[in-house]
C-alpha positions in Angstrom: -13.1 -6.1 -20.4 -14.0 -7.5 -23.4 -17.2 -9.5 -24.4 -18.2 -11.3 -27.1 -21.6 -11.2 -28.3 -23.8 -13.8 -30.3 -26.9 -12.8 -32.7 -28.9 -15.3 -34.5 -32.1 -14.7 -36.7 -35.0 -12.7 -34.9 -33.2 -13.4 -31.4 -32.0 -10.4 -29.3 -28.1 -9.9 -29.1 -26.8 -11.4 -25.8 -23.2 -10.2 -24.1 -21.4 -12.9 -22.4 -17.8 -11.7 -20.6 -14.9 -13.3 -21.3 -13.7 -15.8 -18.6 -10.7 -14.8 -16.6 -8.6 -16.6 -13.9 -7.3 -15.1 -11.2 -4.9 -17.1 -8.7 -5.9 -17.9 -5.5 -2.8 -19.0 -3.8 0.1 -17.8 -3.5 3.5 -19.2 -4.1 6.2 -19.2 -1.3 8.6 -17.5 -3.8 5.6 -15.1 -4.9 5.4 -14.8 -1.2 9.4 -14.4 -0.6 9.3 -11.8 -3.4 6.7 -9.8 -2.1 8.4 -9.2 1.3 11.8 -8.1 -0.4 9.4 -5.7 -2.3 7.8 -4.5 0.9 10.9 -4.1 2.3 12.3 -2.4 -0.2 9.3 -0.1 -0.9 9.6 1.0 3.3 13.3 1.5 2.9 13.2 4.0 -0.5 10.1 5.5 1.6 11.6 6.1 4.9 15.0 7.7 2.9 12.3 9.9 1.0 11.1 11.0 4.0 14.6 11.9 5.6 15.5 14.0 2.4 12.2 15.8 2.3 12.7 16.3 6.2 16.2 17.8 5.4 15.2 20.1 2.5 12.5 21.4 4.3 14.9 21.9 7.4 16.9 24.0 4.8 14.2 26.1 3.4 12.3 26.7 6.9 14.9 26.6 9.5 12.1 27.6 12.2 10.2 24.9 11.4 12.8 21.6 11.5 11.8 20.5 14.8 7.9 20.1 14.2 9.1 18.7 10.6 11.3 16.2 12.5 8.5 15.5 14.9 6.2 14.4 12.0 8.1 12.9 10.3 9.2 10.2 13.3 5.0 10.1 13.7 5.3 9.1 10.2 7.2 6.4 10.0 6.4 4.8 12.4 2.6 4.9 11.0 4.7 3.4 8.1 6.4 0.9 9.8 3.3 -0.3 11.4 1.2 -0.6 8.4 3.8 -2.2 6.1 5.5 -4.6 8.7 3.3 -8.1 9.2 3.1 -8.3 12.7 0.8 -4.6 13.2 1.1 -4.7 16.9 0.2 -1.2 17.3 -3.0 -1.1 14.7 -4.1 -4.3 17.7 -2.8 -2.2 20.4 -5.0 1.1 18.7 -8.1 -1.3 18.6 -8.3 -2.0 22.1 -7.6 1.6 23.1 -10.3 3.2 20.6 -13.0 2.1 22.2 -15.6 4.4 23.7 
């Protein structure tokens, strides 16, 4: 961040910060472009996931059904945290309670 400071004769040096904008609304392109990004993001992800899946399924045979098993938990924790609706974080509150 920078700051400038100002000094006069016998006064004490003061730091101001700089001014900075930040936007507070957002476009609907900004706001078309960040859904293809979001999409795009969860589809690199969830292909990550079915190589790593694979690869470890060739390393550990044993283990590829556990592997598989997390891996579905996974995504759909991923789905449900990057997709807008989040029906299932409003279906978790709900069913948290004590």
């Amino acid at each position: 961040m920078a700051r400038s400071t100002t000094s006069g004769p016998g006064e004490q040096t003061t730091k101001a910060p700089s001014a900075i904008t930040v936007p507070t609304a957002v476009e609907p392109a900004d706001g078309e472009r960040l859904e293809s990004q979001r999409e795009a993001l969860l589809a690199t992800a969830l292909v990550a996931l079915a190589a790593g899946v694979v690869l470890f399924g060739l390393a550990f045979p044993q283990l590829l059904a556990p592997a598989v098993g997390i891996a579905v938990l996974a995504a759909i924790i991923a789905l449900d945290w990057l997709l807008p609706t989040g029906e299932l974080r409003q279906a978790s509150k709900g069913s948290w309670t004590f």
